[in-house]
Backbone as CSV, one residue per row, in Angstrom:
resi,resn,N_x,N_y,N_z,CA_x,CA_y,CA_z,C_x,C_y,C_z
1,UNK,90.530,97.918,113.196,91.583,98.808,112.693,90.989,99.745,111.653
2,UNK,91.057,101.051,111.709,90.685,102.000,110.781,91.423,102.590,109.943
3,UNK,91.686,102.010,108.530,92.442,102.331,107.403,92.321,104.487,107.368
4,UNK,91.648,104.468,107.239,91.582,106.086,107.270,92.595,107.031,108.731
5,UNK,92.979,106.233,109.557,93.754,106.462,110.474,95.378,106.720,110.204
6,UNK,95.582,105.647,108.938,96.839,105.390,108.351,96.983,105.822,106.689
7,UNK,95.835,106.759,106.505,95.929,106.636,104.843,96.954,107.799,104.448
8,UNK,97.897,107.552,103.751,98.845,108.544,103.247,98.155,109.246,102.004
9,UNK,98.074,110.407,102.192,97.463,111.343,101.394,98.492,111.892,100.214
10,UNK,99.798,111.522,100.423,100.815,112.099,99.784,101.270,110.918,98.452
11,UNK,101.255,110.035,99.378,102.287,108.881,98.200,101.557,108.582,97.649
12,UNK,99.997,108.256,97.775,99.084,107.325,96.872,98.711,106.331,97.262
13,UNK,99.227,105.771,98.462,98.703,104.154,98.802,98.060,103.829,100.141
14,UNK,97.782,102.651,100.620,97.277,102.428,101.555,98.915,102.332,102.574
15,UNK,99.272,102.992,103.873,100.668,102.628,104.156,100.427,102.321,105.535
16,UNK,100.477,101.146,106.150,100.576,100.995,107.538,101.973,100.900,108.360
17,UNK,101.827,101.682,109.516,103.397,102.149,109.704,103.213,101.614,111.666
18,UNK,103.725,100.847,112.045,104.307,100.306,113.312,105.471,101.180,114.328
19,UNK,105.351,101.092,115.303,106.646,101.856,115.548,107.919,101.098,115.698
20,UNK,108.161,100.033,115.160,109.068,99.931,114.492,109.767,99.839,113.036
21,UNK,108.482,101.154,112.522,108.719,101.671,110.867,107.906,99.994,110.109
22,UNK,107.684,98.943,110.899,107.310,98.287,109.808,106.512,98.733,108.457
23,UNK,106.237,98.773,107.534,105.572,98.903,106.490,104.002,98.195,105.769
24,UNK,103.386,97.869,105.608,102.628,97.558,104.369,101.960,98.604,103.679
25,UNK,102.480,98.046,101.992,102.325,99.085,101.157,101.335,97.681,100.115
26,UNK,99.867,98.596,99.545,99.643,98.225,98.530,99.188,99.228,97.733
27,UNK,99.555,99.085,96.245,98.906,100.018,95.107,98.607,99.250,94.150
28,UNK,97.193,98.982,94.265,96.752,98.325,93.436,95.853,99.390,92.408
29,UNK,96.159,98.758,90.775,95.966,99.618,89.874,94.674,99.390,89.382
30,UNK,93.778,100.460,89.441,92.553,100.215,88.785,91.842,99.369,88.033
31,UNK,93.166,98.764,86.577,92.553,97.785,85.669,92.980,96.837,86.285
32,UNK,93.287,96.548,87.343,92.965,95.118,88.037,92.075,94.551,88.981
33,UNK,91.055,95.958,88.981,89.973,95.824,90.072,88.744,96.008,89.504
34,UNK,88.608,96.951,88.004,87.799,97.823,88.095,86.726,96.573,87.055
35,UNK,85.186,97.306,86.959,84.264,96.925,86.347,84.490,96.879,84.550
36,UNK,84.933,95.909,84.023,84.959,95.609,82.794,83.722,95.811,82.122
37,UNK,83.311,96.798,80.923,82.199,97.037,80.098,81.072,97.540,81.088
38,UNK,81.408,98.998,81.565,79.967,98.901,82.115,79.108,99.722,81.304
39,UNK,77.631,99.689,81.573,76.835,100.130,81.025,76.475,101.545,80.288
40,UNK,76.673,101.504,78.520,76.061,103.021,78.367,75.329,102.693,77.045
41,UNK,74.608,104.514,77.544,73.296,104.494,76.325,74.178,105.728,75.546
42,UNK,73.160,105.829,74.363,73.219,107.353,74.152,72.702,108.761,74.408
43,UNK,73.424,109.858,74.222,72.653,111.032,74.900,71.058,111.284,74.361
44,UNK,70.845,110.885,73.400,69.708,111.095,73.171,68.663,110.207,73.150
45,UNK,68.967,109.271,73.793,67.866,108.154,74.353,67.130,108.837,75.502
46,UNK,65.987,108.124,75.825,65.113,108.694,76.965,65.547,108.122,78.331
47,UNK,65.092,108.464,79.950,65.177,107.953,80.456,64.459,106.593,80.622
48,UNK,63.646,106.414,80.317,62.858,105.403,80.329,64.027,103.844,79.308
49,UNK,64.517,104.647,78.393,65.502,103.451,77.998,66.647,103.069,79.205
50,UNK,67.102,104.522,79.597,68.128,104.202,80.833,67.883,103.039,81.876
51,UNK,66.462,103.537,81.657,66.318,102.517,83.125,65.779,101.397,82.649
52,UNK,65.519,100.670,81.664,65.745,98.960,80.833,67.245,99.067,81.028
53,UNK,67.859,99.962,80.543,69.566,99.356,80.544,69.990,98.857,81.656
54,UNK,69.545,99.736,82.796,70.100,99.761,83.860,69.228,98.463,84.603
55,UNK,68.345,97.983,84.620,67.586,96.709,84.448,67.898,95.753,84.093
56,UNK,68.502,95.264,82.627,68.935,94.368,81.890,70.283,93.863,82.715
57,UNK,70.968,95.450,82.889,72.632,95.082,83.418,72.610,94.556,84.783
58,UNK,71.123,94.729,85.824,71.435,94.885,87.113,72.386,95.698,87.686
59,UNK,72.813,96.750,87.136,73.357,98.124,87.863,72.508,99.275,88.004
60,UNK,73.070,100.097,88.738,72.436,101.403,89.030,72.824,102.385,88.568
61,UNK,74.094,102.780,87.415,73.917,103.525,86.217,74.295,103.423,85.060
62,UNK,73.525,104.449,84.118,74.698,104.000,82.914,75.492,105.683,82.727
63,UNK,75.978,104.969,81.489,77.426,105.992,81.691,76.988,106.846,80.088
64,UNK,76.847,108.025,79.832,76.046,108.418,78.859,77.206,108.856,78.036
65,UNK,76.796,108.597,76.550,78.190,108.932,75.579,77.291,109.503,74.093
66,UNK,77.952,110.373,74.088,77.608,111.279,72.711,79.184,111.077,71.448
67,UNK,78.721,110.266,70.284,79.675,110.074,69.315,80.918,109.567,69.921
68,UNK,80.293,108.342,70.922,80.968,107.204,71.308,81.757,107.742,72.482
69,UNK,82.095,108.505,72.705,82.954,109.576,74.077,81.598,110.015,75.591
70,UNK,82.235,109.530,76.363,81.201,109.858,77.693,81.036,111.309,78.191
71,UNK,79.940,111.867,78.262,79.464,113.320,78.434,79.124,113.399,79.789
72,UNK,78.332,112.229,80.199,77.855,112.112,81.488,77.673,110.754,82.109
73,UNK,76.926,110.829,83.237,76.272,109.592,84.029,74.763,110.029,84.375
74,UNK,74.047,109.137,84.344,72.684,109.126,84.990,72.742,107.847,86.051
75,UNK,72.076,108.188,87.217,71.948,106.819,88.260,70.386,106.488,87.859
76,UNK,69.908,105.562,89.410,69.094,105.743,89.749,68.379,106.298,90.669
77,UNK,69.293,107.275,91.472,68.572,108.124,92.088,68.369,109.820,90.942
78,UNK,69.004,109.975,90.127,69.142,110.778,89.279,67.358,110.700,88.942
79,UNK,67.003,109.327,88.150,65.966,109.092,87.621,64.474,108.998,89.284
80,UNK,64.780,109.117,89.651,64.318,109.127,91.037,63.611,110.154,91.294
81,UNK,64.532,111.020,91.511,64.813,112.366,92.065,64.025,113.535,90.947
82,UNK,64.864,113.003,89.960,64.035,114.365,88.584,63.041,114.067,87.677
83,UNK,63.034,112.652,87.818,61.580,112.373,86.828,60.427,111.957,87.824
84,UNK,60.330,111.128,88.327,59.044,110.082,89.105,59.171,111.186,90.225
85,UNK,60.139,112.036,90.676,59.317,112.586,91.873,58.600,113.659,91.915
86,UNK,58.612,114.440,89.689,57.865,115.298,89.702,56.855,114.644,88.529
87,UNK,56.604,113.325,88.702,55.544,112.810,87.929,55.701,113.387,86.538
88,UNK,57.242,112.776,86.247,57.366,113.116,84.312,56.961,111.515,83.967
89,UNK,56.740,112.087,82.562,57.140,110.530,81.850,58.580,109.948,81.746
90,UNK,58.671,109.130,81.789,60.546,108.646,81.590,60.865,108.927,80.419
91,UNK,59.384,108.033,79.372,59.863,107.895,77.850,59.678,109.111,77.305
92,UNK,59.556,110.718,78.170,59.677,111.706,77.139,60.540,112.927,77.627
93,UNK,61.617,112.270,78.636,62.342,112.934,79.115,63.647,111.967,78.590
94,UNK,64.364,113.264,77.777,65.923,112.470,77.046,66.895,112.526,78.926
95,UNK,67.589,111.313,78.716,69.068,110.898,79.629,69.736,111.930,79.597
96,UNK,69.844,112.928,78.610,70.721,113.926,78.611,70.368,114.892,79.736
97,UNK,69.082,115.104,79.931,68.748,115.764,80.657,68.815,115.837,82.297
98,UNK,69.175,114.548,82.537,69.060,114.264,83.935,70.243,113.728,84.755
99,UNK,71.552,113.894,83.564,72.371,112.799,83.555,73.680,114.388,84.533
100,UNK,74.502,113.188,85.086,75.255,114.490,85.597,76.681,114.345,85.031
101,UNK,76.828,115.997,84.801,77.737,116.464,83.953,78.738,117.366,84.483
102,UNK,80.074,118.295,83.991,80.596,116.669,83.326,81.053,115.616,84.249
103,UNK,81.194,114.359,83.474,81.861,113.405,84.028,83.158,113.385,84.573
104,UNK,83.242,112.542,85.804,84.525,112.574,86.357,84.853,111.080,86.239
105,UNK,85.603,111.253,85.802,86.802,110.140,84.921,88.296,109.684,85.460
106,UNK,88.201,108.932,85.418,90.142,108.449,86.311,90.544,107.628,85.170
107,UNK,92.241,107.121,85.057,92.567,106.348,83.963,92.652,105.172,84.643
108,UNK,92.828,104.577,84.187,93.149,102.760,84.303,94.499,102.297,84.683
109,UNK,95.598,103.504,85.303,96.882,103.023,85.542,96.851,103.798,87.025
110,UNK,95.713,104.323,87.329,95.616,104.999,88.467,95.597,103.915,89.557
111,UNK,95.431,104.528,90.986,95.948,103.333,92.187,94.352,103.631,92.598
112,UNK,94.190,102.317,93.648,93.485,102.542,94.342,92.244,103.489,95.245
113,UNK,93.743,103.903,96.117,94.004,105.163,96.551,93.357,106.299,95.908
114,UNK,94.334,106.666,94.946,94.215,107.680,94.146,92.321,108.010,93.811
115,UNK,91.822,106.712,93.301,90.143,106.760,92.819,89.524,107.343,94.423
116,UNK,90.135,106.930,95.124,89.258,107.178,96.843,89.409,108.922,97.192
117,UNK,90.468,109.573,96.505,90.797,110.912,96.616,89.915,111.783,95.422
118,UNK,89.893,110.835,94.288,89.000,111.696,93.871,87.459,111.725,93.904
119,UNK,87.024,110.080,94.260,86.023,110.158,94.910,85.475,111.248,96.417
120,UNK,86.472,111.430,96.979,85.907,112.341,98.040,85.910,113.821,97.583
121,UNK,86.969,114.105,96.617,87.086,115.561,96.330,85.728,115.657,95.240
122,UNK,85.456,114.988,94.774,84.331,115.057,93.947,83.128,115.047,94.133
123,UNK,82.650,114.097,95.687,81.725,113.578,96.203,81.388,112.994,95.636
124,UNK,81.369,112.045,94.472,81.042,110.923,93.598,80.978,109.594,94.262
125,UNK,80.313,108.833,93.877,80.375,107.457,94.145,80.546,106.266,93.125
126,UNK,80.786,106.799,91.782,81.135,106.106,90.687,82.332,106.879,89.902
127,UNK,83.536,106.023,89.411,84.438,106.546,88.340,84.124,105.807,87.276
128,UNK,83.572,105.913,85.949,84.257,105.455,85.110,85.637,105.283,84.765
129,UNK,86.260,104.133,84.418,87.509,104.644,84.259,88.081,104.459,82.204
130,UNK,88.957,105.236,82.271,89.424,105.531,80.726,90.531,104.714,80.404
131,UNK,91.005,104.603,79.310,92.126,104.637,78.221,92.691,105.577,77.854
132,UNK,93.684,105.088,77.214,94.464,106.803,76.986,93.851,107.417,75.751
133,UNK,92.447,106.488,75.053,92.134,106.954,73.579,90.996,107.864,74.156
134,UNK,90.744,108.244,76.000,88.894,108.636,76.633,88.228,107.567,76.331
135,UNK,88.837,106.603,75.877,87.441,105.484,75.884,87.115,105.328,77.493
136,UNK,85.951,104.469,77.297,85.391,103.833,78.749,85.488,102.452,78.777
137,UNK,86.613,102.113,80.044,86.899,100.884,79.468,86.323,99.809,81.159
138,UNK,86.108,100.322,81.864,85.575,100.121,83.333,84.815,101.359,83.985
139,UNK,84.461,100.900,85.389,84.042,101.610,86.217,83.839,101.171,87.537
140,UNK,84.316,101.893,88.233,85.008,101.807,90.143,83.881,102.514,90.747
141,UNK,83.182,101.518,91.650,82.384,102.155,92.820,82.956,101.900,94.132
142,UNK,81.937,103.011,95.304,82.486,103.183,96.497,83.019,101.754,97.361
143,UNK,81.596,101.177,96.519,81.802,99.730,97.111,82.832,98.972,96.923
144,UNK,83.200,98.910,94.855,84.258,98.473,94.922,86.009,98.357,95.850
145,UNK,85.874,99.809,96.376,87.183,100.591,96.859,86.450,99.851,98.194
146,UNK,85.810,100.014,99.025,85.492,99.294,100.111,86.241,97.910,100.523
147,UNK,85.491,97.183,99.275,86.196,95.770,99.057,87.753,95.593,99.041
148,UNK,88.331,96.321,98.414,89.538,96.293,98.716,89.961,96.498,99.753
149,UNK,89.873,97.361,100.510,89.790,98.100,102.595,89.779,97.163,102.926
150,UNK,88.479,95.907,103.140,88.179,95.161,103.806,89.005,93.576,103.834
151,UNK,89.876,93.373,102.242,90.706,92.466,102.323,92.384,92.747,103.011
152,UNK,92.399,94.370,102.789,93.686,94.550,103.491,93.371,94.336,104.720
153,UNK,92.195,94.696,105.283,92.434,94.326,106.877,92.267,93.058,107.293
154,UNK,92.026,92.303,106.299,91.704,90.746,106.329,93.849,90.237,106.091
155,UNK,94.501,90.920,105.495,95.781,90.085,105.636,96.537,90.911,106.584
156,UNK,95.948,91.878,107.168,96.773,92.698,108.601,96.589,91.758,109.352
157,UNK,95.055,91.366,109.879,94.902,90.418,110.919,95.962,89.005,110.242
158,UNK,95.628,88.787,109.906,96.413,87.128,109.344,98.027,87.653,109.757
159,UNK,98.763,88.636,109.443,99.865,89.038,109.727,100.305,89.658,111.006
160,UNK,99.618,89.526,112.164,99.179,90.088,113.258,98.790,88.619,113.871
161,UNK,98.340,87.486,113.178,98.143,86.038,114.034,99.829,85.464,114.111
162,UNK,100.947,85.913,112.441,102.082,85.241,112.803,102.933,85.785,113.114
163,UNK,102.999,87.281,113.451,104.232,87.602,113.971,104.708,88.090,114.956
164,UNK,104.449,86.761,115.920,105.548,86.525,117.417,106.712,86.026,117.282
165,UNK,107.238,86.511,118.468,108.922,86.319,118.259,109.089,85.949,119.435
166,UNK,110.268,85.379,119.685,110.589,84.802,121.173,111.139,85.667,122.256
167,UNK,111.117,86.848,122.435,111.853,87.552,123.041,110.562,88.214,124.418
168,UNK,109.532,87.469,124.083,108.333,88.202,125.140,107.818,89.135,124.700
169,UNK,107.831,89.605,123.259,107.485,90.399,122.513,105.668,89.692,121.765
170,UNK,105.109,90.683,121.539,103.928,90.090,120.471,103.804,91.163,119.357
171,UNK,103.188,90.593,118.435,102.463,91.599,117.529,101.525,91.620,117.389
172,UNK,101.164,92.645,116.868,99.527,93.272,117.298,99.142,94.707,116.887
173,UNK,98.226,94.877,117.533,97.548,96.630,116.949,97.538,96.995,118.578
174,UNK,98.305,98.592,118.823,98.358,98.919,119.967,97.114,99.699,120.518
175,UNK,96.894,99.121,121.512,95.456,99.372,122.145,95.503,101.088,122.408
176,UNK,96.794,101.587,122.124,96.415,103.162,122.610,96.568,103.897,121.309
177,UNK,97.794,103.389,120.285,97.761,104.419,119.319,97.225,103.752,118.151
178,UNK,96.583,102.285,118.243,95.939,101.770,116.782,96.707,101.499,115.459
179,UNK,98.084,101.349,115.463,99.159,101.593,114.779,99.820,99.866,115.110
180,UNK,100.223,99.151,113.526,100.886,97.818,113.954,102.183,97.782,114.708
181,UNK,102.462,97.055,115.590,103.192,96.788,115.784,104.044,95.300,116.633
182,UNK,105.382,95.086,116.342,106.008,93.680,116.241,105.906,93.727,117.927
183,UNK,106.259,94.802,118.267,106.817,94.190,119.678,105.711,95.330,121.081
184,UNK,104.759,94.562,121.073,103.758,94.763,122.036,103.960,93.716,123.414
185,UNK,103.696,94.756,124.617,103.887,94.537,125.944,102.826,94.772,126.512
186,UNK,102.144,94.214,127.222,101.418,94.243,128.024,101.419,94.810,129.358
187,UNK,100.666,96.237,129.482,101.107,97.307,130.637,99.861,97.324,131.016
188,UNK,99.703,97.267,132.494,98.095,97.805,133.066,97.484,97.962,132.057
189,UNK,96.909,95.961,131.856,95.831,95.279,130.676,95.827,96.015,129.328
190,UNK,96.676,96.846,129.292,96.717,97.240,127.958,98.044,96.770,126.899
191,UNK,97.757,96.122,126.012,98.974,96.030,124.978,99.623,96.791,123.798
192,UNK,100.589,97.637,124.577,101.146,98.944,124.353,102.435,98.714,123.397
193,UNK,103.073,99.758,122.432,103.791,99.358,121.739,105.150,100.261,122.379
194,UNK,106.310,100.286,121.772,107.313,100.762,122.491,107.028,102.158,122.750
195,UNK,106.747,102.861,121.603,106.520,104.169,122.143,105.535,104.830,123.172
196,UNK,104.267,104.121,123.127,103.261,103.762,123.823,103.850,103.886,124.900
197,UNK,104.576,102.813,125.426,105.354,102.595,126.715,106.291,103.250,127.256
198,UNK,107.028,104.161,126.530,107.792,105.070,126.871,107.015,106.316,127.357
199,UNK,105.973,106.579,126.632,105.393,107.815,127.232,104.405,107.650,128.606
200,UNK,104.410,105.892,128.565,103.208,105.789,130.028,104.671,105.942,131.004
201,UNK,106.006,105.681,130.591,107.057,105.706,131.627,106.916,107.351,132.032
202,UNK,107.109,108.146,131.098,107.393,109.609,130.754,106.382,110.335,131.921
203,UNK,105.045,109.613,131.867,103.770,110.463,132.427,104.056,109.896,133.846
């Protein structure tokens, strides 16, 4: 099942829709997913400190802050890319320099969703996320938002093992439009949902 098939671009959430309107809705809010304390230096540290930080933490960036407020991010392809692949020193090239600016930032009451929209409009693969003071109080990767994808389709299926009904009906994901639904029929080997079936009547 491909969540991006069903993603509502409008409301904010993940919405799976059946043709019989069934629903699942989740909006899950950032500070219940996101990375507690992640990693930052200051702007005027070198890269070469970045990348002990980013070492010490076992992550791949830190989050760069000038007079305690975040200015930027540096990864490790950042440090990759602009120092070692033109044979700088790390320790005499400042984080400021390499770090990318400005930062794109989401708050902590934001959905899911919402981080995945601005991840694509941004092309980013990391949010820090804020407080209402700009502090940095987490940070959401692609992966993280992944993980979430991958448990909703983990309780579609589970909800898709219990809901048969006695009427000769099944539920299921319809083999033509990919969309849940309660009451699937089985038409020339395919398990079609009502509308499905109305239009193989139609054709």
């Amino acid at each position: 099942m491909n969540l991006n098939d069903r993603y509502d671009r409008k409301g904010g959430e993940f919405l799976m829709m059946s043709s019989d309107t069934m629903h699942l809705e989740t909006r899950v809010q950032l500070r219940e997913m996101m990375r507690l304390n992640p990693t930052t230096i200051d702007f005027d540290a070198s890269v070469a400190d970045a990348a002990r930080a980013m070492c010490q933490a076992d992550v791949g960036s830190v989050i760069v802050l000038e007079n305690n407020l975040p200015i930027g991010i540096a990864t490790e392809q950042d440090i990759n890319c602009k120092v070692v692949a033109h044979d700088r020193r790390p320790g005499e090239v400042p984080v400021s320099e390499i770090m990318s600016t400005p930062l794109i930032t989401i708050g902590a009451e934001k959905t899911v969703s919402e981080a995945a929209h601005q991840m694509v409009r941004h092309g980013v693969r990391r949010l820090p996320v804020m407080d209402e003071n700009h502090r940095v109080i987490g940070i959401v990767t692609v992966r993280d938002l992944l993980t979430v994808a991958n448990e909703i389709n983990e309780i579609m299926n589970d909800l898709v093992m219990i809901n048969r009904v006695d009427d000769g009906f099944e539920g299921g994901v319809c083999d033509r439009c990919g969309l849940i639904s309660s009451d699937l029929l089985r038409v020339d080997g395919q398990h079609l949902c009502s509308n499905c079936r109305t239009e193989e009547h139609l054709g």
